[in-house]
N, C-alpha and C positions, 0 to 999 in steps of 0.2 A: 504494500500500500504506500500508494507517495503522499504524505502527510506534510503537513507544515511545520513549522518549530513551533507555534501555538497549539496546534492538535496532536501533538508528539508531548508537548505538557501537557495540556488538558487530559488526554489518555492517561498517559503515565499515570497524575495525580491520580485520576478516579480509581485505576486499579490498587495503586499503592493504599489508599485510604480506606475502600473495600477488601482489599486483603485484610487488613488490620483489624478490622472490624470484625471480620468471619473468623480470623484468630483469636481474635478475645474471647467473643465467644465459645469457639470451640477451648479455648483455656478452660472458661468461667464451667463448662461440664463436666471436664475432668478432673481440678481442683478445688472449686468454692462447692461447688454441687455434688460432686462426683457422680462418678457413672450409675451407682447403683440411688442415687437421690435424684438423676435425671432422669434415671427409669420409671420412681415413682413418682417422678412429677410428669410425664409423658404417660403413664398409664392413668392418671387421674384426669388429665386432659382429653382423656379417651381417642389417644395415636395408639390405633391400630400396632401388633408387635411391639410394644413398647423395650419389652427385654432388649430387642435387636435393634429397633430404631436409635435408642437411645447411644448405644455407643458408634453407631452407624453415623448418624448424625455429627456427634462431638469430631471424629477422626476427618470425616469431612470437612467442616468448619476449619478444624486447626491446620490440616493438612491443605486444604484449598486455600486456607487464607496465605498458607506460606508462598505456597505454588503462584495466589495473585502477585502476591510482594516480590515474588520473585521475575515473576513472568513466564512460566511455564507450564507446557499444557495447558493455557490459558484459556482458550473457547471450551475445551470439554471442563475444566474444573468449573468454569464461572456457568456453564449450561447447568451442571449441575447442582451448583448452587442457588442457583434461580430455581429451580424444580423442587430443592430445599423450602425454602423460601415460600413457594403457593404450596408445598402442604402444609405449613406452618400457620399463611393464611387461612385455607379453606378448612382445615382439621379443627383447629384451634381459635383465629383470631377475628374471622367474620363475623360469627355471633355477638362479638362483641362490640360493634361500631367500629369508626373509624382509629378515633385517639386511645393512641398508646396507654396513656395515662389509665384509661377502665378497662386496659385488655385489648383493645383494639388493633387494627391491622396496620395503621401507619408506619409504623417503620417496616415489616416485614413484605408490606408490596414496594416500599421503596429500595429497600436492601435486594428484593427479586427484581425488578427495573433496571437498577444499576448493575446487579451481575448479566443481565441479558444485554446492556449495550455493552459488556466487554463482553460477551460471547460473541457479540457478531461485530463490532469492530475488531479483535485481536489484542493480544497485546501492545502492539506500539512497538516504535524502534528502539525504545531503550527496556529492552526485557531479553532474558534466557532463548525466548521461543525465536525472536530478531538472528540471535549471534548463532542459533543450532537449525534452522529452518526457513531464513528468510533468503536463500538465494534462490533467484530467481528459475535455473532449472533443478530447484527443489521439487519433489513428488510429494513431500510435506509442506510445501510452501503453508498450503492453508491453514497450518498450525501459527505462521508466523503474524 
């Protein structure tokens, strides 16, 4: 993708600030929560597999948020994250209105929006995906 030096930050930023994000997160499951208290709070929530979502979920978060920061495998982690994201909404947060504050979906459709314009912008030319997949007769190109 031939980008500017403004959409070369711009990208970058969004990814770098959304990785960090989905890595907090995936922290805040493993440590302040742990696995076995995000179980029970994903089973109280009534998410489906709770047992398995829940560390499903956390390794995703941490592990994708690294991979945004990083820039690598960028379209499938951040698809994925997005997909995180709407069941998060539709399982859990639609019933509750929009704002965050009473349970609502505000952040989590926005957290899912922002992982989908880096799914389908890419990373950006200052990422991992750039330096291992972006030349040109690449057959991974599209990862770049």
């Amino acid at each position: 993708m031939n980008q500017t030096p403004l959409t070369t930050t711009a990208v970058t930023i969004l990814r770098v600030i959304l990785g960090f994000l989905f890595a907090a997160h995936g922290w805040q499951k493993f440590n302040e929560w742990t696995i076995a208290g995000t179980q029970a709070a994903f089973a109280k929530m009534g998410v489906p597999a709770a047992e398995i979502a829940a560390p499903a979920v956390a390794v995703l978060e941490l592990a994708g948020g690294v991979a945004l920061i990083l820039g690598i495998l960028t379209r499938i982690v951040a698809l994925l994250l997005a997909l995180d994201m709407l069941g998060a909404l539709f399982l859990v947060h639609a019933s509750a209105g929009v704002f965050a504050a009473t349970g609502g979906y505000e952040l989590v459709l926005l957290l899912a929006a922002a992982a989908l314009a880096v799914a389908l912008t890419g990373a950006g030319r200052i990422s991992v995906d750039r330096a291992l997949f972006g030349r040109a007769n690449s057959k991974l190109a599209i990862l770049a």
